[in-house]
C-alpha positions in Angstrom: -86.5 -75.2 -88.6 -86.2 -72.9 -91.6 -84.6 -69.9 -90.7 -84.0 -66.5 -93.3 -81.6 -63.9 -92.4 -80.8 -60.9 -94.1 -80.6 -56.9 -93.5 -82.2 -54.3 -95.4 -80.9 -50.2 -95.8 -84.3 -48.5 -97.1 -82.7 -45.6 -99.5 -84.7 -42.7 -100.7 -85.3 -44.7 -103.8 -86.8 -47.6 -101.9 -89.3 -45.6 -100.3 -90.3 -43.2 -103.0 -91.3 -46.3 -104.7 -93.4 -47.6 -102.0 -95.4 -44.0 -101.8 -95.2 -43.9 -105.5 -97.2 -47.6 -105.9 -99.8 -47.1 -102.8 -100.4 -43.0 -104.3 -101.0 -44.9 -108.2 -103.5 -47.9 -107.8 -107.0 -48.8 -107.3 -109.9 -46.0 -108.4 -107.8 -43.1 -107.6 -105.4 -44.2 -110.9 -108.8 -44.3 -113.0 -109.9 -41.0 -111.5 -106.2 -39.3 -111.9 -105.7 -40.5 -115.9 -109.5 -39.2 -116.3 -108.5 -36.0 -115.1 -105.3 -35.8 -117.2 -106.4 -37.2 -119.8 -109.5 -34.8 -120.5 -107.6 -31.5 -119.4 -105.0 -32.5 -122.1 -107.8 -32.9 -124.6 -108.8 -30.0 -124.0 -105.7 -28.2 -124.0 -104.8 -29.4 -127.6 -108.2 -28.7 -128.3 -107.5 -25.0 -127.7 -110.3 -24.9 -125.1 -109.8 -21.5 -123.6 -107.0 -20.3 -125.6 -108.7 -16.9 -125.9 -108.7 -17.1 -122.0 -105.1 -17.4 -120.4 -106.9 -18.1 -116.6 -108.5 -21.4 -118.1 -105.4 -22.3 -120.1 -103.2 -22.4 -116.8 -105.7 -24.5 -114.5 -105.5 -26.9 -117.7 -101.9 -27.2 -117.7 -101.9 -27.2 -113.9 -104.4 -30.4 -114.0 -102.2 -32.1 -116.7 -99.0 -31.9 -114.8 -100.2 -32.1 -111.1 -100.8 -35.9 -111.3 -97.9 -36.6 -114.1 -95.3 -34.2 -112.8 -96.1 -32.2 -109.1 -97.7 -35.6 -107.5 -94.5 -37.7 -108.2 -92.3 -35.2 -107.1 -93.9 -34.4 -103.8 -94.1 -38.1 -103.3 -90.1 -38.4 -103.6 -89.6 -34.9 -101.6 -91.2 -37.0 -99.3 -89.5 -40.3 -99.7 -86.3 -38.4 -99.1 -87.6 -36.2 -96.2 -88.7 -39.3 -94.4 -85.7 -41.5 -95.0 -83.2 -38.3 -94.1 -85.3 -37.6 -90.5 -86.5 -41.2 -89.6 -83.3 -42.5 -87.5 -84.5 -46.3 -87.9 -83.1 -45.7 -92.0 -79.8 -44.6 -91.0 -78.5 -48.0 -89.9 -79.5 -51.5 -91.4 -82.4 -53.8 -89.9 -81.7 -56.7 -89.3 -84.8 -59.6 -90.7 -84.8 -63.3 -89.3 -88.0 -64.7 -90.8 -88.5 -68.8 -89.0 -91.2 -70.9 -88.7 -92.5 -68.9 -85.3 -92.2 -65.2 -87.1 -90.7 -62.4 -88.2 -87.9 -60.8 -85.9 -86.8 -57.2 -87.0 -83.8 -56.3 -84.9 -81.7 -53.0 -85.0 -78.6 -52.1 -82.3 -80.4 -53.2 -79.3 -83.6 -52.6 -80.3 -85.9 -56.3 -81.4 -89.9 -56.6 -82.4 -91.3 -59.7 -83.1 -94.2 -60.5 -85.1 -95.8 -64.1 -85.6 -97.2 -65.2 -88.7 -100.9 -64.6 -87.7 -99.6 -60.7 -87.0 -99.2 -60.3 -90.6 -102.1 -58.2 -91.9 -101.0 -58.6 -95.7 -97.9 -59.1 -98.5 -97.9 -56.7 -101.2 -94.9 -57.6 -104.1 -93.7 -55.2 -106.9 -91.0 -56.0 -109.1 -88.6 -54.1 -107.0 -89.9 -54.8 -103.4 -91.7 -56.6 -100.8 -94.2 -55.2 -98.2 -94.9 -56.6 -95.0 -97.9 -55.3 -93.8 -98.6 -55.9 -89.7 -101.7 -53.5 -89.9 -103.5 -51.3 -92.3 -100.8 -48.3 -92.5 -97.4 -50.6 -91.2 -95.8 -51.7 -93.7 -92.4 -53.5 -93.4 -90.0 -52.5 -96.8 -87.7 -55.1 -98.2 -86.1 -54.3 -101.2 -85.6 -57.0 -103.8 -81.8 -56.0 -104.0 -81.6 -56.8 -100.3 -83.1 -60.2 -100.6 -81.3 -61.2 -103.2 -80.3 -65.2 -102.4 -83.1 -65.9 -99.7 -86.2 -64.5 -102.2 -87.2 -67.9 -102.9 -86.6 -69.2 -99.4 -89.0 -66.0 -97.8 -91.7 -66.5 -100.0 -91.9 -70.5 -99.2 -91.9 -69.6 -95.5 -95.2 -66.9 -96.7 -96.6 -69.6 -98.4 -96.0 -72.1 -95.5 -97.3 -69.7 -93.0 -99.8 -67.1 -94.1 -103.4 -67.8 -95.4 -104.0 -67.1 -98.8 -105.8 -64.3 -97.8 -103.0 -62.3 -96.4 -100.4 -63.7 -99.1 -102.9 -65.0 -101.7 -101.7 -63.3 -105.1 -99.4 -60.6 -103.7 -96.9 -63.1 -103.3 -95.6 -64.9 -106.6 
């Protein structure tokens, strides 16, 4: 039986990234660079600079999606990693041929393979989602070694659907 062990400590970082990639993709990226994109037009334009009002909502639009969105997002991150007491200690991952076991001090939850809603991979981490808003977080840096060997048992076990071309 193939059997992958390893432990993961999600740090602000870790999750601020996760936020960070599910806030920036799909339509909502098109609609947000639209937005920025034509209120810093027409800020260089000088649209309104006769009119201080109009020149502030434009800066405002320029910076809420390139500056005030990202920084919420890791005020966030931090918030949720400081308060959550499941990120204060390790948890512990044994991935085998019957599922995925996430264990911490006493506390165990199992999922098999068929429980595994979808795999999402960035370049610096893997999600594991078991529904449409759980998501599992396992930082590359964490996996290090047993990468190749978690992916083959995705590969092995999930339909394409679920790990199709998430996983690489």
């Amino acid at each position: 039986m193939n059997e992958v062990k390893f432990s993961v400590q999600i740090k602000e970082k870790d999750m601020f990234l996760f936020l960070l990639h599910h806030s920036y993709r799909g339509v909502s990226v098109a609609v947000d660079a639209l937005i920025t994109v034509g209120a810093a037009a027409l800020l260089i334009m000088g649209f309104g600079k006769d009119d201080p009002v109009k020149t502030v909502a434009l800066l405002f639009l320029v910076l809420l999606f390139t500056v005030i969105h990202p920084v919420q997002l890791y005020l966030r991150a931090r918030k949720q990693v400081k308060r959550n007491a499941v990120f204060k200690k390790p948890l512990n991952y044994v991935l085998n041929d019957e599922g995925i076991t996430m264990s911490q001090d006493e506390e165990s939850e199992s999922f098999a393979w068929g429980d595994i809603f979808r795999i999402k991979e960035t370049k610096s981490q893997i999600a594991v989602y078991t529904g449409r808003v759980y998501a599992c977080i396992w930082p590359k840096r964490a996996l290090s070694a047993c990468e190749p060997q978690v992916k083959e048992l995705f590969r092995k076990h999930l339909p394409a659907k679920a790990a199709g071309r998430a996983v690489k």
